[in-house]
DSSP file (Angstrom, degrees, kcal/mol; ACC not computed):
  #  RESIDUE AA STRUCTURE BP1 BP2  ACC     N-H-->O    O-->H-N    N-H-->O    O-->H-N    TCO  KAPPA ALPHA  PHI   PSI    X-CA   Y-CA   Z-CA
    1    1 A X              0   0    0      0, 0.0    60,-0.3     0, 0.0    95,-0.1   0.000 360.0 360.0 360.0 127.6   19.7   -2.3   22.7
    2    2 A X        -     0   0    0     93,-0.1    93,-1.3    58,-0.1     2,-0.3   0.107 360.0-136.1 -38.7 166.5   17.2   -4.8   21.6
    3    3 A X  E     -AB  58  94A   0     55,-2.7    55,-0.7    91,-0.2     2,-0.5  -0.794   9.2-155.2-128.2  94.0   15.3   -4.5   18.8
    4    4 A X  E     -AB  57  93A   0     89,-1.6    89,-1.0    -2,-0.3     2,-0.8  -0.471   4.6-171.4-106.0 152.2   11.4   -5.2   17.7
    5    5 A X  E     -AB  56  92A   0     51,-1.5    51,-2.8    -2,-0.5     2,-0.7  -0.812   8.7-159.7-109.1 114.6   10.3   -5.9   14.6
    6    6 A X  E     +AB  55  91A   0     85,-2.9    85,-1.8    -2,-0.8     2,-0.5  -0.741  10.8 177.9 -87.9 116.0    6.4   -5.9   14.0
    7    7 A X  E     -AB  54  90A   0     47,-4.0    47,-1.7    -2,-0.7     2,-0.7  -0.836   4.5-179.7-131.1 116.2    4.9   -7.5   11.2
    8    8 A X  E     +AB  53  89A   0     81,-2.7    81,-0.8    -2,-0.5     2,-0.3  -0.717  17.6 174.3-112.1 145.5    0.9   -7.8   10.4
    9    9 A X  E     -AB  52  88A   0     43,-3.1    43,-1.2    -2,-0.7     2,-0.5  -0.851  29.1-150.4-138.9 175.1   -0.2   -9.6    7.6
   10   10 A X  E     -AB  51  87A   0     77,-2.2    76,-4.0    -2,-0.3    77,-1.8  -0.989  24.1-138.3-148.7 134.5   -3.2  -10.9    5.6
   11   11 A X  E     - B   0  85A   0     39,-7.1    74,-0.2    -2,-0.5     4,-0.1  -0.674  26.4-102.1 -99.9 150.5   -3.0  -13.9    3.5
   12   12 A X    >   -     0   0    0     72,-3.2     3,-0.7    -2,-0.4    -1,-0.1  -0.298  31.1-117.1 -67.3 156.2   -4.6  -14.2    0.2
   13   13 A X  T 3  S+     0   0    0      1,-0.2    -1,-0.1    -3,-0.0    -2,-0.1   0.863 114.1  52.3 -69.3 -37.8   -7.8  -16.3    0.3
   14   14 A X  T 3  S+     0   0    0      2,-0.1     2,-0.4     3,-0.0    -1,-0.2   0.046  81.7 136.0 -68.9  34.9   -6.0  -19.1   -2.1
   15   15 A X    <   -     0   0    0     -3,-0.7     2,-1.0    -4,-0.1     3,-0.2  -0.498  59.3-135.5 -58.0 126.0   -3.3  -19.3    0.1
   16   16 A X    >>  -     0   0    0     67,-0.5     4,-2.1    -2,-0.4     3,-2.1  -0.716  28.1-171.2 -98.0  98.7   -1.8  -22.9    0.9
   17   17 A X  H 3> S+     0   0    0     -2,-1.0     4,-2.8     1,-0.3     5,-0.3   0.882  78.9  64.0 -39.1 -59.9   -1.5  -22.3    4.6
   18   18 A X  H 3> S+     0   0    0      2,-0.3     4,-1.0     1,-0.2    -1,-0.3   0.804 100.4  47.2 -33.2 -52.9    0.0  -24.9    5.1
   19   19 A X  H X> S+     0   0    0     -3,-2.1     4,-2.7     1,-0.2     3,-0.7   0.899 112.4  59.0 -60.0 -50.1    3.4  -23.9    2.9
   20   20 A X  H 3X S+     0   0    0     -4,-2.1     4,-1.1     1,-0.2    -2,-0.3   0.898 108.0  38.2 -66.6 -44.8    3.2  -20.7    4.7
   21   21 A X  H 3X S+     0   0    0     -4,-2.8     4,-1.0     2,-0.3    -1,-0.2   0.719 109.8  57.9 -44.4 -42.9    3.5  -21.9    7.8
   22   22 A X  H <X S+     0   0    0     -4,-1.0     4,-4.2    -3,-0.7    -2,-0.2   0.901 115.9  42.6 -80.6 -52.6    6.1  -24.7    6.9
   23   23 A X  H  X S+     0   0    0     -4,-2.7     4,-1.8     1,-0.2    -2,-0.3   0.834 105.9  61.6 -67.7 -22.6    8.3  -21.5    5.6
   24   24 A X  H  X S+     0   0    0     -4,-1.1     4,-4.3     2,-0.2     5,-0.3   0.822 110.1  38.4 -54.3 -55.3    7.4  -19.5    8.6
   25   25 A X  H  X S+     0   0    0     -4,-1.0     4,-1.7    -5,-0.2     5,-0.3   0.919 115.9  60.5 -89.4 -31.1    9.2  -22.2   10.8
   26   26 A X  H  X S+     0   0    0     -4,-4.2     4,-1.0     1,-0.2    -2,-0.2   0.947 107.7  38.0 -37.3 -52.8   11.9  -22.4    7.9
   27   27 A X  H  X S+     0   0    0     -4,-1.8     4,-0.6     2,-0.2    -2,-0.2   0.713 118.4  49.6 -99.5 -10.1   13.1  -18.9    8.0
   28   28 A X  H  X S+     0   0    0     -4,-4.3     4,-3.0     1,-0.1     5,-0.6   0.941 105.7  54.7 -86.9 -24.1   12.9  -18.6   12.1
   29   29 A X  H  X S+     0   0    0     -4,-1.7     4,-1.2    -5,-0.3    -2,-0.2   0.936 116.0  45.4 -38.0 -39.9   14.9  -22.0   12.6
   30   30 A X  H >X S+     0   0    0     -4,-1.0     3,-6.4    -5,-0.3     4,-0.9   0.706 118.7  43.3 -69.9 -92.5   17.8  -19.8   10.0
   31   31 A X  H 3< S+     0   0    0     -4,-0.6     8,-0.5     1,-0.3    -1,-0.2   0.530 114.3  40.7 -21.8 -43.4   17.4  -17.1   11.9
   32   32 A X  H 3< S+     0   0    0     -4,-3.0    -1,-0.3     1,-0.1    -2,-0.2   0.714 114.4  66.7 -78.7 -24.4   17.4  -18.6   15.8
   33   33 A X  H << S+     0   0    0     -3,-6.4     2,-0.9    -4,-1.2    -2,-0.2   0.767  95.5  52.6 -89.2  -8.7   20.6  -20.9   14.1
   34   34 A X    ><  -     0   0    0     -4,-0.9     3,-1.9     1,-0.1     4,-0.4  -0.731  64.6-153.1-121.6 115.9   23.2  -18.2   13.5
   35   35 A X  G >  S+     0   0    0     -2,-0.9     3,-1.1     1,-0.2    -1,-0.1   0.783  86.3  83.9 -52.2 -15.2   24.4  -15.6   16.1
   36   36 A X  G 3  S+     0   0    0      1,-0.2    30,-0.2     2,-0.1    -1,-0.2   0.785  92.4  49.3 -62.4 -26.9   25.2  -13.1   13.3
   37   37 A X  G <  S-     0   0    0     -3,-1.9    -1,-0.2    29,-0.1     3,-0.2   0.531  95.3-140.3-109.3  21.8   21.3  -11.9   13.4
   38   38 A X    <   -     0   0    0     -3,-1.1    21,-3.5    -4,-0.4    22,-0.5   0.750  36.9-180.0  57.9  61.3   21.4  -11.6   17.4
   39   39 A X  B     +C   58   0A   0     -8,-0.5    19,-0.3    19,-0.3    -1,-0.2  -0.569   9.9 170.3 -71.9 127.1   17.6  -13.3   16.9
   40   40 A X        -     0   0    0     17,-5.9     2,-0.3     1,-0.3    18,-0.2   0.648  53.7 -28.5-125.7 -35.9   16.2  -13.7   20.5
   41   41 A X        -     0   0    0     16,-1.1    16,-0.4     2,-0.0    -1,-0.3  -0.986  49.0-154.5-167.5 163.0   12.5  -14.7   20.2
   42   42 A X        -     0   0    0     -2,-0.3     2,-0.3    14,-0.2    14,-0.2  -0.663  11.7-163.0-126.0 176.6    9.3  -14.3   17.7
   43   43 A X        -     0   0    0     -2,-0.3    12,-3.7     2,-0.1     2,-0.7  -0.817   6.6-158.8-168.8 129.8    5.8  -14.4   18.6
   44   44 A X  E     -D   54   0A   0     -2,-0.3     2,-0.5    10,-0.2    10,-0.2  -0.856   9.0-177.6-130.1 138.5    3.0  -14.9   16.6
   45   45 A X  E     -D   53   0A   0      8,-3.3     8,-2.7    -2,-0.7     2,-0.4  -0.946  25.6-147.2-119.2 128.6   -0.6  -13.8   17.7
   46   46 A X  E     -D   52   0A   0     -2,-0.5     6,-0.2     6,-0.2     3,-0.1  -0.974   7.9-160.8-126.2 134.7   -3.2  -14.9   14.5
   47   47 A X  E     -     0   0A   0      4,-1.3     2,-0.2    -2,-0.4     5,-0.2   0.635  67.9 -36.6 -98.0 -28.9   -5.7  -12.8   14.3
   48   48 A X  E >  S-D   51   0A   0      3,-1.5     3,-1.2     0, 0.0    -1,-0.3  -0.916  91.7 -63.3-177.6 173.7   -8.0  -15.4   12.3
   49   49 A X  T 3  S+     0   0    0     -2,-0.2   -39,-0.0     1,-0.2     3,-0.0   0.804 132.8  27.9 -39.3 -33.1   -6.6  -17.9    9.7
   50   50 A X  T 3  S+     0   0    0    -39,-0.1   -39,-7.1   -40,-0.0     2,-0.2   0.367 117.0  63.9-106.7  -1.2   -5.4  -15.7    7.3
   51   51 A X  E <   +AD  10  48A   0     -3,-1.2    -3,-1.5   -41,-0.2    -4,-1.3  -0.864  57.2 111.7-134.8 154.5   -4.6  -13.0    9.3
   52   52 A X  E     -AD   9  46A   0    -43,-1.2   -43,-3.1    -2,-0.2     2,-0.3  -0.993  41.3-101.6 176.9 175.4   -2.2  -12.2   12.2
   53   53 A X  E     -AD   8  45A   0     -8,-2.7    -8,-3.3    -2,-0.2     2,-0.5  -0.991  17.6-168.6-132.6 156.9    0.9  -10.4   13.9
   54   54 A X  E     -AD   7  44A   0    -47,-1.7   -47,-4.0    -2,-0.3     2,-0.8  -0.958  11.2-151.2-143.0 153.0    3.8  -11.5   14.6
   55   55 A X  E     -A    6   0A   0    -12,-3.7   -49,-0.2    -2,-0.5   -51,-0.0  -0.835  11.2-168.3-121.9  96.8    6.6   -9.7   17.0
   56   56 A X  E     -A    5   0A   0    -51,-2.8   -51,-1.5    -2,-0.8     2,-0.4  -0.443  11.8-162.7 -73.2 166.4   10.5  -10.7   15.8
   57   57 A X  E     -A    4   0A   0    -16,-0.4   -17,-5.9   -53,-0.2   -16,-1.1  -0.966   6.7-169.4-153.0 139.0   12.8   -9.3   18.9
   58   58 A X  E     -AC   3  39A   0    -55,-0.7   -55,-2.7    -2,-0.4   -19,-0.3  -0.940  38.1-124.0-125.7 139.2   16.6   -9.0   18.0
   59   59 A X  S    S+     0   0    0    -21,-3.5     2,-0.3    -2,-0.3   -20,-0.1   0.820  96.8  10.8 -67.3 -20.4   19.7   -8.3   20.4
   60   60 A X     >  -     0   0    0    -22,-0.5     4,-1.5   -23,-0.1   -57,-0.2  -0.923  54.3-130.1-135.5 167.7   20.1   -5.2   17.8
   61   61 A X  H  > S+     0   0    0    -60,-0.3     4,-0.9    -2,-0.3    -1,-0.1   0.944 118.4  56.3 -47.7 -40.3   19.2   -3.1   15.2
   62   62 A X  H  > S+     0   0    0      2,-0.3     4,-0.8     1,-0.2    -1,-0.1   0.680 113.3  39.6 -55.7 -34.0   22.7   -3.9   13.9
   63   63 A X  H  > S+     0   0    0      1,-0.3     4,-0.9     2,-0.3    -1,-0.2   0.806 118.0  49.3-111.6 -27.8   21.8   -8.0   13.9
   64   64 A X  H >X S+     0   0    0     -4,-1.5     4,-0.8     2,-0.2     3,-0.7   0.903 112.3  48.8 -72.9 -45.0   17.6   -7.3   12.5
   65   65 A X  H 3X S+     0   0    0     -4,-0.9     4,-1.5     2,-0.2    -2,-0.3   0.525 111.7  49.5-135.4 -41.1   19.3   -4.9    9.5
   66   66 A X  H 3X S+     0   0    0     -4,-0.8     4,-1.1   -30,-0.2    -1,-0.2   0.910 119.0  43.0 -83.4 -34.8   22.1   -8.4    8.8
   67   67 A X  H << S+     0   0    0     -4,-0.9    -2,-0.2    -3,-0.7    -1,-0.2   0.586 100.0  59.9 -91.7 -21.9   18.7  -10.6    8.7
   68   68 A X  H  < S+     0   0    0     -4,-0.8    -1,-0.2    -5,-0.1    -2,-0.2   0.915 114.1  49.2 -73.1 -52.0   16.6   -8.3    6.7
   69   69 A X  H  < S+     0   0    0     -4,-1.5    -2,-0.2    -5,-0.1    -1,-0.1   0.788  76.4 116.8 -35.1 -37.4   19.8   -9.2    4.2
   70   70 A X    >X  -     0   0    0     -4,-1.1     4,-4.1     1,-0.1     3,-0.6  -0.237  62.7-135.5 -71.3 131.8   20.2  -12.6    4.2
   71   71 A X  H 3> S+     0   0    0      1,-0.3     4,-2.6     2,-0.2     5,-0.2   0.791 101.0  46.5 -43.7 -55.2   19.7  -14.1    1.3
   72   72 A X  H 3> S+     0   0    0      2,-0.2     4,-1.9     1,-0.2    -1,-0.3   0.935 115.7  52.6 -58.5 -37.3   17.6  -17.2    1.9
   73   73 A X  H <> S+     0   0    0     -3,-0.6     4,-1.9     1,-0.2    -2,-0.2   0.924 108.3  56.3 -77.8 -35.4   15.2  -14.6    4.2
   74   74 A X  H >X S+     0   0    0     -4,-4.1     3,-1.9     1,-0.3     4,-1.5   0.972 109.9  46.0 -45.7 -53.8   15.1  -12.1    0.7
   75   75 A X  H 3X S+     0   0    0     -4,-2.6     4,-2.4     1,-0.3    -1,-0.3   0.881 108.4  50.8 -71.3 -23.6   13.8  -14.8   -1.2
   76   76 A X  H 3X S+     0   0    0     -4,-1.9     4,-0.6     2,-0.2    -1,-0.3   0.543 106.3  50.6 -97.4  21.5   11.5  -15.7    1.1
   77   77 A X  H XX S+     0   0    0     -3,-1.9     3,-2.0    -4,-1.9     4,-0.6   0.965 115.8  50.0 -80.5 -76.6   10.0  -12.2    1.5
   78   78 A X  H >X S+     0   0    0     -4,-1.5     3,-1.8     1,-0.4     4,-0.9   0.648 116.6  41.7 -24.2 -67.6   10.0  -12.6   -2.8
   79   79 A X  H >X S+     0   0    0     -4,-2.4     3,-1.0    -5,-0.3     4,-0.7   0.890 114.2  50.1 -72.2 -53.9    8.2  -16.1   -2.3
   80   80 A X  H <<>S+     0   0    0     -3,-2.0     5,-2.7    -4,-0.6    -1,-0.3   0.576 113.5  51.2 -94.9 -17.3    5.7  -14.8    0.6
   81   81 A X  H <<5S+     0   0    0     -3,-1.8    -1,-0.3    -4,-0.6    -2,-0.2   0.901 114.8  35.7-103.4 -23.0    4.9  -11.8   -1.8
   82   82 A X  H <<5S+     0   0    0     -3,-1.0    -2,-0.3    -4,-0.9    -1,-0.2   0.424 134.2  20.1 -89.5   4.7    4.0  -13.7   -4.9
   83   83 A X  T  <5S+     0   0    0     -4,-0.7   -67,-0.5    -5,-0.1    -3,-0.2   0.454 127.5  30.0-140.4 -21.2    2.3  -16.7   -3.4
   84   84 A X  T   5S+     0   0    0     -5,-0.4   -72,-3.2   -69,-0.1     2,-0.2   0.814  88.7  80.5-121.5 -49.2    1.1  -16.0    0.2
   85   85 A X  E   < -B   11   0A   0     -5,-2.7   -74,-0.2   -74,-0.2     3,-0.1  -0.535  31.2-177.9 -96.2 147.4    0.2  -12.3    1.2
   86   86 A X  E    S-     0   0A   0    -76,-4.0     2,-0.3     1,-0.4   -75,-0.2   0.568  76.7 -30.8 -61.5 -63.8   -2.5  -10.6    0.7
   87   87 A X  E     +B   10   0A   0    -77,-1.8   -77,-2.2     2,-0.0    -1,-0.4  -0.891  63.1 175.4 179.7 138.9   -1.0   -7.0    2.5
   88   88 A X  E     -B    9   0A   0     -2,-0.3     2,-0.3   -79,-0.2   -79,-0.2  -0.972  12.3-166.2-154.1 168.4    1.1   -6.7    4.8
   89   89 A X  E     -B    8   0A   0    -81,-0.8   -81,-2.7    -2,-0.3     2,-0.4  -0.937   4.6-162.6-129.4 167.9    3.2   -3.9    6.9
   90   90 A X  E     +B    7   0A   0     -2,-0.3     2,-0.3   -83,-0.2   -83,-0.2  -0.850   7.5 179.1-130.1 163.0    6.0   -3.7    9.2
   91   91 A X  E     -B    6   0A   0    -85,-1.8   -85,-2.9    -2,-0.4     2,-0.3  -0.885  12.7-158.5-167.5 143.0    7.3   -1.3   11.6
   92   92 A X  E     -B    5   0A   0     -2,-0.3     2,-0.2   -87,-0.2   -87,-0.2  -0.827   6.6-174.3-117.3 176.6   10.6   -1.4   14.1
   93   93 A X  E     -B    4   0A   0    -89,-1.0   -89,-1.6    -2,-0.3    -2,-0.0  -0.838  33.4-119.7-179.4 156.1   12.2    0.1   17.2
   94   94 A X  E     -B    3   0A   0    -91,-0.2     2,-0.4    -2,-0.2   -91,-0.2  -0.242  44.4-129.1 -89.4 150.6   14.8    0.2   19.3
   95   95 A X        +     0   0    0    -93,-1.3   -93,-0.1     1,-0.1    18,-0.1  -0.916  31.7 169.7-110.4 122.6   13.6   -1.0   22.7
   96   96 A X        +     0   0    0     -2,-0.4    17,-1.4     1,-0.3     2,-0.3   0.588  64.2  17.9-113.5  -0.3   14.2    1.0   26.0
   97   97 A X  E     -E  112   0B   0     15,-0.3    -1,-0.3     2,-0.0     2,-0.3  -0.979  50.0-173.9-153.4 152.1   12.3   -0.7   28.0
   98   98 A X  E     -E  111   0B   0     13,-1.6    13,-0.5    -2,-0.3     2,-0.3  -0.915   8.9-177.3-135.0 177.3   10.1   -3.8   29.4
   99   99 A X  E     -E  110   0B   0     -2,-0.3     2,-0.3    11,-0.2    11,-0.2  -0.929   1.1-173.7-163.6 149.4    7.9   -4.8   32.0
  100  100 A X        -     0   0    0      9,-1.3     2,-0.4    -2,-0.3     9,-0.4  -0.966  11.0-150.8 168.7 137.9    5.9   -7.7   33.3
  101  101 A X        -     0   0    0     -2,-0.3     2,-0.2     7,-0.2     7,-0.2  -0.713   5.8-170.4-137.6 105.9    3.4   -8.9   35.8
  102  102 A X  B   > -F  107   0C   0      5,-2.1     5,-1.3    -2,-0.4    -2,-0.0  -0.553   6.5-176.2 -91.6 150.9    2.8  -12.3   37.5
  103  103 A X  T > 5S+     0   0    0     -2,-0.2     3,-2.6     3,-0.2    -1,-0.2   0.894  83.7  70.1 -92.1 -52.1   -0.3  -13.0   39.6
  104  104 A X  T 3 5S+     0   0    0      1,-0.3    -1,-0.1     2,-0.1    -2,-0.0   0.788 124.2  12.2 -41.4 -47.1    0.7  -16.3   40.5
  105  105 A X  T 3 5S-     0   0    0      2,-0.1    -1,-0.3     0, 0.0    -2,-0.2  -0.132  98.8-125.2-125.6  28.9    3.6  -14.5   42.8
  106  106 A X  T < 5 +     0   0    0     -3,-2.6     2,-0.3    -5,-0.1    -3,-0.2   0.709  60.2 148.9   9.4  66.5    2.2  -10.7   42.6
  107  107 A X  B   < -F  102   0C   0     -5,-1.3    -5,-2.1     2,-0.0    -2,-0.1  -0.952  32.7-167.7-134.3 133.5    5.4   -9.8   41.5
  108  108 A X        -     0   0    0     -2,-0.3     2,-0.2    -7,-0.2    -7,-0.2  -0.110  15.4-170.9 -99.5 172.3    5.9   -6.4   38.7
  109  109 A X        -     0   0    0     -9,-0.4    -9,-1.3    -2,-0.1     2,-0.2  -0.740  10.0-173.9 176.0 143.7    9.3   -5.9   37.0
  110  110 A X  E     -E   99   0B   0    -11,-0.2     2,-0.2    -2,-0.2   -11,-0.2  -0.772   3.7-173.0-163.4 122.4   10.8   -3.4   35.0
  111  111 A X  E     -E   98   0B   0    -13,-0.5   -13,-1.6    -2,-0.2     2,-0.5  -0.784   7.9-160.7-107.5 154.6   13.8   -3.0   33.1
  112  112 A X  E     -E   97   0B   0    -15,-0.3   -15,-0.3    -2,-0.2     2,-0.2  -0.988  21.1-136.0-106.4 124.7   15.4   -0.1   31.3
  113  113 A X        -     0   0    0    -17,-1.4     2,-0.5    -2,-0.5     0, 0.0  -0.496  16.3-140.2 -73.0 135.8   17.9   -0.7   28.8
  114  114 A X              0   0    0     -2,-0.2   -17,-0.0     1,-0.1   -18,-0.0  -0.883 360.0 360.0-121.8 162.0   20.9    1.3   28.7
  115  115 A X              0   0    0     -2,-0.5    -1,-0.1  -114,-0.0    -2,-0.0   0.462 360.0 360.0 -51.3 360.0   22.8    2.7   25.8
């Protein structure tokens, strides 16, 4: 069952945005480049310059739990905490479901995952 991983954060006001950003597209390019962390897609909603969420989605728990590991992504939690954040939190969960609605072709969907 998929997996999402929620992350909001607030960057410190001497932040170099820029760096954070450039490591931001670092660690999902690792992440999107190996199948071992079953990565399927990220989204990032900014909430104002310094501030935002961003929504990882993983084919598992199994394959977000190998990517909370990986070394390069450890360090750059380590980097992100001494240079970049302000606060931040996280929260996951196992996904059992989704749903969607297009106007364009007034058509609903909804799937249920199964075990």
């Amino acid at each position: 069952m998929s997996y999402l991983n929620v992350f909001r954060y607030t960057l410190r006001e001497d932040c170099n945005v820029a760096a954070y950003d450039a490591l931001a597209v670092e660690m999902y390019s690792l992440a999107a480049s190996s199948a071992e962390y079953e990565f399927e897609s990220i989204e990032r909603v900014a909430e104002s310059e310094r501030s935002g969420v961003v929504l990882e989605r993983f084919g598992s728990l199994e394959g977000a739990k190998r990517w909370a590991r990986c070394p390069e992504h450890r360090a750059a939690m380590k980097r992100g905490r001494v240079e970049f954040y302000e606060s931040y939190a996280g929260m996951g969960a196992v996904l059992d479901h989704e749903y969607s609605f297009d106007r364009a072709t007034n058509t609903a969907q909804r799937s249920t995952f199964a075990d």
